[in-house]
C-alpha positions in Angstrom: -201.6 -29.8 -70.5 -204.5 -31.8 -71.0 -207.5 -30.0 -71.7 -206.6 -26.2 -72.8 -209.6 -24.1 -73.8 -209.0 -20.2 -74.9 -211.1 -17.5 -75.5 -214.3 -19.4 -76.2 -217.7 -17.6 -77.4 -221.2 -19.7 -77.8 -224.1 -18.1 -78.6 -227.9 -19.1 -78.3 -229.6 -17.1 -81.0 -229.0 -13.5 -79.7 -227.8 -15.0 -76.1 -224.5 -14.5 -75.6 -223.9 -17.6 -73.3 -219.8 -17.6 -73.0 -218.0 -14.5 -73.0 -214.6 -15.6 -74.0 -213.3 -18.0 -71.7 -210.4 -19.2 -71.0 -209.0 -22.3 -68.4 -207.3 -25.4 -68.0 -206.8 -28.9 -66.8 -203.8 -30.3 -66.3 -203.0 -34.3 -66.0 -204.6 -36.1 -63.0 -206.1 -32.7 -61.2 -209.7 -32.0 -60.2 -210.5 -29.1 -61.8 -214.4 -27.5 -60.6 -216.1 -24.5 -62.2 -218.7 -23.1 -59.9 -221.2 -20.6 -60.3 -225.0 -19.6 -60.2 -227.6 -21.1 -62.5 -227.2 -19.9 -66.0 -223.7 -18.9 -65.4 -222.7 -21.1 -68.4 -221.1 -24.1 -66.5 -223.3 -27.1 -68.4 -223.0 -24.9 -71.6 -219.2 -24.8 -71.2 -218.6 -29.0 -70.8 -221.4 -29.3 -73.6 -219.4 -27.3 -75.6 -216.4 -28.9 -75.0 -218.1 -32.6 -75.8 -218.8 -31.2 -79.0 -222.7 -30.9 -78.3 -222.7 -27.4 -78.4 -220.7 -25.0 -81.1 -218.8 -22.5 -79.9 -219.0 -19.6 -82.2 -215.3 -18.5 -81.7 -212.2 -19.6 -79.7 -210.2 -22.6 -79.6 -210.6 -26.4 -77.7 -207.8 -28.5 -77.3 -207.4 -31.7 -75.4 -203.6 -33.1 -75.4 -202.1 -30.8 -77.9 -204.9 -31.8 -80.7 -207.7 -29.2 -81.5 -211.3 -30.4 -81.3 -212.9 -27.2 -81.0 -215.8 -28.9 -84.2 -214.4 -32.5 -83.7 -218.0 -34.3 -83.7 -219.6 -35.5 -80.0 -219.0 -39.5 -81.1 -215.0 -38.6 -82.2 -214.5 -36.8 -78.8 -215.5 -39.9 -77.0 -212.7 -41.7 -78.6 -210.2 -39.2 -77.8 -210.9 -39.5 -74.4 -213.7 -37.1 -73.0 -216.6 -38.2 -71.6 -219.4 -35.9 -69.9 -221.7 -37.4 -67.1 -224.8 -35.1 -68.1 -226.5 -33.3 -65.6 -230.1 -35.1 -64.7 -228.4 -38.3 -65.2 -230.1 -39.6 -68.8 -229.9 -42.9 -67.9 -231.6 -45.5 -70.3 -234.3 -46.0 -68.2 -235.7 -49.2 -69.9 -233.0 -51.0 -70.2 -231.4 -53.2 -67.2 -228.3 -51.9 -65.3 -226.3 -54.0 -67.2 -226.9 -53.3 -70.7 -226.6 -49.3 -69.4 -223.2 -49.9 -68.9 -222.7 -52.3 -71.7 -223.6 -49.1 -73.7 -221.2 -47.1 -71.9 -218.1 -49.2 -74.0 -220.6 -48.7 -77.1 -217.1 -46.8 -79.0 -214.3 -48.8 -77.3 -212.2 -51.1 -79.5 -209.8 -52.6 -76.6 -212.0 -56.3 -77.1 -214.3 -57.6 -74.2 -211.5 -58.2 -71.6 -210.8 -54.8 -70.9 -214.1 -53.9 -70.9 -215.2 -56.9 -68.4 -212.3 -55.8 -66.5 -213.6 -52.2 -65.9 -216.7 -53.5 -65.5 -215.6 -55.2 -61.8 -213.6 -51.7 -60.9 -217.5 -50.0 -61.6 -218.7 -52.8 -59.2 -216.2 -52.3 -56.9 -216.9 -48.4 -56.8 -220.2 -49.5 -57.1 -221.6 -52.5 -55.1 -225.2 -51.5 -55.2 -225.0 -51.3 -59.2 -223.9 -55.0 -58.7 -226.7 -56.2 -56.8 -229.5 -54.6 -59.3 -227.9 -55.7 -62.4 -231.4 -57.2 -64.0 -233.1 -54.1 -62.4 -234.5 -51.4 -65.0 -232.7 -48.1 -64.7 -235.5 -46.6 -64.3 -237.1 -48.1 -61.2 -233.6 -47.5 -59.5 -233.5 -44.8 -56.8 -231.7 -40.9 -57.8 -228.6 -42.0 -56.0 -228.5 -45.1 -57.6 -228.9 -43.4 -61.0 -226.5 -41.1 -60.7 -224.5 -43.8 -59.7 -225.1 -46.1 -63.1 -224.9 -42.4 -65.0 -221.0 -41.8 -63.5 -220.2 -45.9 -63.9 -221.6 -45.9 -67.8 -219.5 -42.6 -68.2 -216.0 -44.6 -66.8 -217.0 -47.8 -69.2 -216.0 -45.1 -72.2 -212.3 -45.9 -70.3 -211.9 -42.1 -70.1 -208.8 -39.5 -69.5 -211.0 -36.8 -68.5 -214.6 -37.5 -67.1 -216.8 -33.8 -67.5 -219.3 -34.0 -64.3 -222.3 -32.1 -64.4 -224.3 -31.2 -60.9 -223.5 -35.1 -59.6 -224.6 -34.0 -56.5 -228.3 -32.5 -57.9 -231.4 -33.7 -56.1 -229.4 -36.4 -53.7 -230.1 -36.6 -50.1 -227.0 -34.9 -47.9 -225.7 -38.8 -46.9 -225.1 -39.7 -50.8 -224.1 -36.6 -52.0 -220.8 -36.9 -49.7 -220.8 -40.8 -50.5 -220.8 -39.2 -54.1 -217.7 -37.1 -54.0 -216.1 -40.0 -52.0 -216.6 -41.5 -55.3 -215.1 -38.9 -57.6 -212.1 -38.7 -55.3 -211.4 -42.6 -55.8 -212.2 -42.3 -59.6 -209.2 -39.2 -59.7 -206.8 -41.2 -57.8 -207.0 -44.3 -60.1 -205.8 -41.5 -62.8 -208.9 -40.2 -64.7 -209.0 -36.2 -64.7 -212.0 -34.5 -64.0 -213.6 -31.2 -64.9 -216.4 -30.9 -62.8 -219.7 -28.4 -62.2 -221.7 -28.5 -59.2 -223.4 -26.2 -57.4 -222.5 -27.4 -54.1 -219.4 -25.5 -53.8 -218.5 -26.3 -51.0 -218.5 -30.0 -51.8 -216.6 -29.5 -55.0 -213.9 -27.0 -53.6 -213.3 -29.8 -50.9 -212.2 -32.4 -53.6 -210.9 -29.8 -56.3 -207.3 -28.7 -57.0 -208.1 -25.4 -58.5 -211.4 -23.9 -59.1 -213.2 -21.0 -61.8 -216.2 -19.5 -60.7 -218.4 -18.3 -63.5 -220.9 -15.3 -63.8 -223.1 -14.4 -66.3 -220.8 -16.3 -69.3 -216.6 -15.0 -68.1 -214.6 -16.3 -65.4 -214.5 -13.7 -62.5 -212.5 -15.6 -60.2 -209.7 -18.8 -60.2 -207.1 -20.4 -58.3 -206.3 -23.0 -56.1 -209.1 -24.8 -53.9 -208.0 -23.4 -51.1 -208.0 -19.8 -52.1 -211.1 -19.9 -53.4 -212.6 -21.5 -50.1 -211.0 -18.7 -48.0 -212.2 -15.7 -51.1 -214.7 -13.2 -48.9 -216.5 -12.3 -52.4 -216.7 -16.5 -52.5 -217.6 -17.4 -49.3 -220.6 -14.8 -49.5 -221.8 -15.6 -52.8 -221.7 -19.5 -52.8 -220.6 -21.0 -48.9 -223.0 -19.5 -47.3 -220.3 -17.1 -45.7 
């Protein structure tokens, strides 16, 4: 198992954001939590990158606990969370946001060059706006050069958070395209979006969240064909 997380409780002050919850991800799957706003999806993958503390409940990613492991150390284990709203560096060039991407890698500048040309290759627009600031480039282009700096941390499991936010329909399926070619070159993903239908088109399995627990789980396709599903979040 690659990511296992059990019985986790975070609180905001009095809040009581997640309820003890408890899910998986195995090696090379898709895995999408789904849910309403304030359900506790972002809280959950902050959590799990270490930027949140969870009060009680356990974290583990290949075996090793990391439930307080510090944000930078997770990195280097292998997680890496594409936050939601992008958070590009928005004055610095295209470039030098990816550069700072492989900020924590030690594999020497070879590698990194290397999976620099894959991110182009996912990527061509990135390519031709190199020089440009990220903060003159378009939303799609951002999320883009948010999801490329995220691989240049050479991660085993990438946490996405609401890629598909604010992107015109056209990008938002060249988006998931995207995530589907980023899975099948091995990197696991855990990802939130509210576009469920979009995410349970890509996923293996699937949690949906309310109000801080898992209410429902299972396998993309069950969850795509759940009435209490298809009424709450496809539009059913």
């Amino acid at each position: 198992m690659l990511l296992e997380v059990k019985d986790l409780h975070v609180y905001y002050g009095a809040i009581h954001a997640l309820q003890g919850i408890s899910f998986h991800v195995e090696k090379g799957e898709i895995v999408t939590l789904i849910g309403a706003n304030g359900a506790g999806k972002s809280t959950t993958l902050n959590t799990i990158s270490g930027l949140v503390r969870a009060r009680s409940g356990s974290i583990k990613f290949k075996g090793q606990e990391i439930t307080t492991t510090p944000p930078y150390e997770i990195v280097s284990t292998g997680i890496v969370q594409v936050p939601e709203g992008r958070k590009i560096f928005a004055p610095l060039t295209v470039q030098e946001n990816l550069e700072m991407g492989a900020f924590s890698r030690k594999d020497g500048a070879a590698a990194i060059k290397q999976d620099m040309e894959q991110i182009f290759k996912s990527f061509p627009r990135l390519k031709e706006r190199l020089n440009q600031y990220g903060g003159t480039l378009s939303g799609g282009e951002q999320q883009m050069l948010a999801i490329g700096r995220g691989l240049m941390a050479d991660p085993e499991l990438l946490l996405l958070d609401e890629p598909s936010m604010g992107l015109a329909p056209i990008l938002v399926e060249e988006i998931f395209e995207i995530i589907q070619g980023i899975n099948q070159r091995g990197v696991s993903i855990l990802l939130v979006e509210q576009n469920a239908q979009m995410a349970l088109s890509i996923a293996n399995r699937g949690y949906v969240l309310e109000t801080g627990r898992i209410v429902l789980e299972g396998s993309a396709k069950e969850l795509r064909e759940n009435p209490q599903v298809k009424v709450a979040y496809l539009g059913g």
